[in-house]
N, C-alpha and C positions, 0 to 999 in steps of 0.2 A: 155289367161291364160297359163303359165306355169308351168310348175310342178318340184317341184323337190325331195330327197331324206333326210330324217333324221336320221342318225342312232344309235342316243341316249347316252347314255352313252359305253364308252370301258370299258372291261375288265368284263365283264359280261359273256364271256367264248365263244362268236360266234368272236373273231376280225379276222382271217383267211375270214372268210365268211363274215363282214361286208368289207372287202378289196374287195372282191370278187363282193358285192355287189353296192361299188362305182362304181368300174370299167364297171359294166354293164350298171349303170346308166349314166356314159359317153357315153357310145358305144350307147344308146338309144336315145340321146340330152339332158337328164334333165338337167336343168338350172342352179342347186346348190346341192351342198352336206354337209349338216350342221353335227355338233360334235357337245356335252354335257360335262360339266364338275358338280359334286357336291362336292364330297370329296371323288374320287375317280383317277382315269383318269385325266390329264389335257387336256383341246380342241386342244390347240397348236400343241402342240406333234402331236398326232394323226390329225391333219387338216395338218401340213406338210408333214407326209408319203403319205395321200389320195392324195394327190397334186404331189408328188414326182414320181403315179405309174397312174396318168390319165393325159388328155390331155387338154380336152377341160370345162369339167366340172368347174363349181367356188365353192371354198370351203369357209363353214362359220362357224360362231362361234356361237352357240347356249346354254347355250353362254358361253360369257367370263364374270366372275362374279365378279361385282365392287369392293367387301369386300377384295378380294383376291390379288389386286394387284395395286399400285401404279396408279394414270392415265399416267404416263410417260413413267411407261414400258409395257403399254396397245399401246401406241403410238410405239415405239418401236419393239413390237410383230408385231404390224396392218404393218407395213411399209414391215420390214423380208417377211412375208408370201406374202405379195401382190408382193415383190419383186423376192423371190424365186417361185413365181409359176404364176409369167408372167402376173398378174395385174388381178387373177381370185381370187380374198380372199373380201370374208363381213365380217362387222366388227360386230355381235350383241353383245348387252349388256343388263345385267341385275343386281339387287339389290341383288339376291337370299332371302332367308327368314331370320326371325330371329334365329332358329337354328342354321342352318348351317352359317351365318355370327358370330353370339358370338357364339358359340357354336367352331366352325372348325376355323374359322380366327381370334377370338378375336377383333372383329369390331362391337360397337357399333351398332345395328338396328333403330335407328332415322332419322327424314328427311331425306326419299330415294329419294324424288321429288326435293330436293334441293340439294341435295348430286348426284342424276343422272345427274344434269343440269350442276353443275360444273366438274365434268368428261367430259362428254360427250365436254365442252368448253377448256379444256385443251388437249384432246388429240385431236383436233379438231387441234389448234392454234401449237401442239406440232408437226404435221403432215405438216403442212405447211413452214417447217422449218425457222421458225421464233426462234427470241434470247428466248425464255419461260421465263415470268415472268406472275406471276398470285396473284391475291389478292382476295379471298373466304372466305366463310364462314366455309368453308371447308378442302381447299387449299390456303397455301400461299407459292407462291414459286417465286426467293429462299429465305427459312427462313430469318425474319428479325434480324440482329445486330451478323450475321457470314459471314464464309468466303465463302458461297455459290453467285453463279455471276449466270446470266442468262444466258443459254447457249443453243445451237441449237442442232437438230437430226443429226447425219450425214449421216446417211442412206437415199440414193434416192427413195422413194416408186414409183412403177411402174409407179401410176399415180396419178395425182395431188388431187383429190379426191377418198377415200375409203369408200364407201360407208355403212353405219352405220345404226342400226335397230335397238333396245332396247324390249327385251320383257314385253308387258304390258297388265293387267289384268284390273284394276280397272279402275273407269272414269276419275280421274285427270289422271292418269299414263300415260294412251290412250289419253288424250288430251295434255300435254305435250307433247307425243311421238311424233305425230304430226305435234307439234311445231318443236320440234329441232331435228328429224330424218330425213332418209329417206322411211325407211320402217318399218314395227309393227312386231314382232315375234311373234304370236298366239297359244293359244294349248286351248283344249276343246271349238272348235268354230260352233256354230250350223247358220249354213245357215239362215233358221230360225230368230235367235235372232239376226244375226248379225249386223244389222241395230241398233240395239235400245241398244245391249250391247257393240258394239266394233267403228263401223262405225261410229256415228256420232257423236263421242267425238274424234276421230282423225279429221273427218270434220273442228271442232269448233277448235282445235289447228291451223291446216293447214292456218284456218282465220285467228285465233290470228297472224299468221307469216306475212301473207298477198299471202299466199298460195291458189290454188287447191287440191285436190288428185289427178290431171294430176302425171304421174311421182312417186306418193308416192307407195313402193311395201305392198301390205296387204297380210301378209306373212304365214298363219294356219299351222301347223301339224296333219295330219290326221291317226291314224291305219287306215290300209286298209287289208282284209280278205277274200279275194274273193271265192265264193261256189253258190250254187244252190241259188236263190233266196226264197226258202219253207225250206232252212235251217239259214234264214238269225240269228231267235234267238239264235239257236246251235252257230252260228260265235260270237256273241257276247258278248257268253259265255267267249268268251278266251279275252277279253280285260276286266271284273268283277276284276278282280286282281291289273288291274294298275289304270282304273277309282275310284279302291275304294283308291289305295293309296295316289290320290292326293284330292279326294274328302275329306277323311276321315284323312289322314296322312300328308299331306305336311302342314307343318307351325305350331302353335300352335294350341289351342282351340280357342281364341280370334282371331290370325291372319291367315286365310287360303284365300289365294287369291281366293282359286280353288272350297271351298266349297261357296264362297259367291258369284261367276261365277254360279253356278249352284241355287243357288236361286233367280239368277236376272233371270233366264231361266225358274224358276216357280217350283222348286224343291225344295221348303224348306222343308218341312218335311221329306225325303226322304234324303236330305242332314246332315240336322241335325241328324237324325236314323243315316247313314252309319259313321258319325265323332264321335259320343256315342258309337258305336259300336270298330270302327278301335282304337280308344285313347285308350279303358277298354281292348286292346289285342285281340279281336274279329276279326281278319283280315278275316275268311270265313265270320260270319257272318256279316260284313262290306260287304265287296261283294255280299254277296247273296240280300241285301239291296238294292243292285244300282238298280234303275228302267230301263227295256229294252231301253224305249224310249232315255231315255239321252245317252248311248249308242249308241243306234240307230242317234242318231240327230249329234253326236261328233266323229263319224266314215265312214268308206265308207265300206258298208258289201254287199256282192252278188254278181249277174251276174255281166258282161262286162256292160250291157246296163243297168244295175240298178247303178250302181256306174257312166256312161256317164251321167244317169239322175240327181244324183247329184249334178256333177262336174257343173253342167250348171248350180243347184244353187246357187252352190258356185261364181261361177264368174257374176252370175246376181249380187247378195246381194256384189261384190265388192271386191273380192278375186282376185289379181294377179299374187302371185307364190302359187302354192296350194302342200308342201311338205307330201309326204308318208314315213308314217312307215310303210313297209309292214310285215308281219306278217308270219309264219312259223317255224314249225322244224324240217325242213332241208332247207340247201344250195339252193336246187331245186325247194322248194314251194318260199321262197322268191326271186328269180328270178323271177320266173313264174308269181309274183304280182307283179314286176315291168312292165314286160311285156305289164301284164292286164289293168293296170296304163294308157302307153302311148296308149293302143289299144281304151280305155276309153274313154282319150283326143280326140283323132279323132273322133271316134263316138259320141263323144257332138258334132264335129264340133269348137274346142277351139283347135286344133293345131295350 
């Protein structure tokens, strides 16, 4: 299993010390270093400076959000970056929510699963510098009965294949994913449930293709917060704020990927309290709602050898890049969890 580093959204007021914190994660081997975009930050941007001041590390798109941008100049981006920074750039993709899609882009929130498949097929076909001509449900290019003509990339991308990930939540999404990716972008993945919530609906794509998971990356973001083991509920304290936001706030009342994740995990009531609570403006008491355990199941909290313990879960239940968000406030404590991270890895024995 490899590990590697996510560092969320920019511009949140740490980007000095998220540069800081690429660079470490180079200098350590991690394997990727993923950027967020919502309607803030764009991933681009910020994935070509990471890229522009490391070496060896690969940098990804965590993602690049389908509402926002054409699939041709998804293609285009993907080619640039893999090109500028020597063939280390993943290409993930997502649908984002209904908010921020009408809401921030003015894009329709309908058929994501057929709306993903045809991106994902154009910028596919667009990368391989072929003449682009596409006919969708979605996409028809070039528009019929003008003076648009089929026309090729002219950018050489580093390498003939960029490799593509899609974040996905739900069971078709993850069995689609599957299907036509390479790898799954994960967030609140409990070792635990992994099997039954995430793993064997990518499985059953994989078939659909005529596929193994040989090769597919199963790809989790994990906070990580390392301390004493007899303080693991104190650590867990500090991530109540961002589990309640996606438990409770991300998406509508009806659509919440993240709140319906955590009742396939056995949290319904607990789920539903914290989105009653976050929706009515309750954001403490939303948080004070989240149960430890989910928490606890959706993080790596404690010692070296209590997070090694982990990690071994993780890569039993089928985890292959296992990304940290490490956690701190200061430069030096987030360091110090990355550190903690690779010393982790070894002591599972998953170097």
């Amino acid at each position: 299993m490899q590990l590697g580093i996510n560092l969320g959204y920019w511009g949140a007021g740490m980007d000095a010390d998220n540069l800081a914190v690429a660079k470490e994660a180079d200098r350590l081997g991690y394997a990727v270093c993923w950027a967020a975009e919502a309607y803030g930050s764009d991933a681009a941007t910020v994935l070509s400076w990471v890229a522009a001041q490391t070496e060896r590390i690969d940098v990804g798109s965590a993602i690049f959000q389908i509402p926002a941008r054409q699939p041709a100049m998804t293609a285009m981006t993907a080619a640039t970056l893999d090109s500028l920074s020597g063939g280390r750039f993943r290409l993930g993709l997502g649908v984002s929510g209904p908010q921020v899609s009408e809401g921030w882009y003015g894009v329709k929130f309908d058929k994501p699963l057929a709306r993903t498949r045809e991106y994902v097929e154009i910028v596919r076909k667009a990368m391989t510098r072929e003449r682009l001509s596409y006919e969708g449900q979605h996409w028809t290019l070039p528009l019929p009965g003008g003076p648009g003509k089929p026309i090729k990339l002219t950018v050489h991308p580093q390498r003939e294949h960029i490799p593509l990930y899609i974040a996905a939540i739900g069971p078709k999404n993850l069995e689609q994913t599957g299907e036509i990716a390479d790898g799954a972008l994960v967030i609140f993945p409990s070792a635990e449930h992994l099997e039954e919530t995430t793993i064997r609906h990518l499985r059953a794509g994989r078939e659909k293709a005529g596929k193994t998971l040989d090769g597919f990356d199963v790809c989790p973001t994990l906070p990580l917060a390392v301390g004493e083991d007899k303080d693991v509920a104190t650590l867990s304290d500090t991530f109540r704020p961002y589990t309640a936001l996606y438990v409770g706030g991300m998406g509508s009342a009806k659509q919440n990927f993240y709140n319906q994740l955590a009742q396939r995990m056995g949290f319904e009531a607990a789920a539903a309290e914290v989105q009653e609570k976050y929706l009515s403006g309750d954001k403490q008491g939303a948080a004070a709602a989240i149960p430890h355990e989910l928490i606890d199941q959706t993080t790596l909290l404690g010692s070296v050898d209590r997070i090694a313990d982990r990690m071994k879960e993780y890569a039993a239940a089928g985890v292959t890049t296992l990304s940290l968000a490490p956690a701190g406030f200061t430069l030096d404590e987030r360091l110090a969890s990355l550190r903690a991270g690779t010393e982790a890895l070894e002591r599972a024995g998953l170097a």
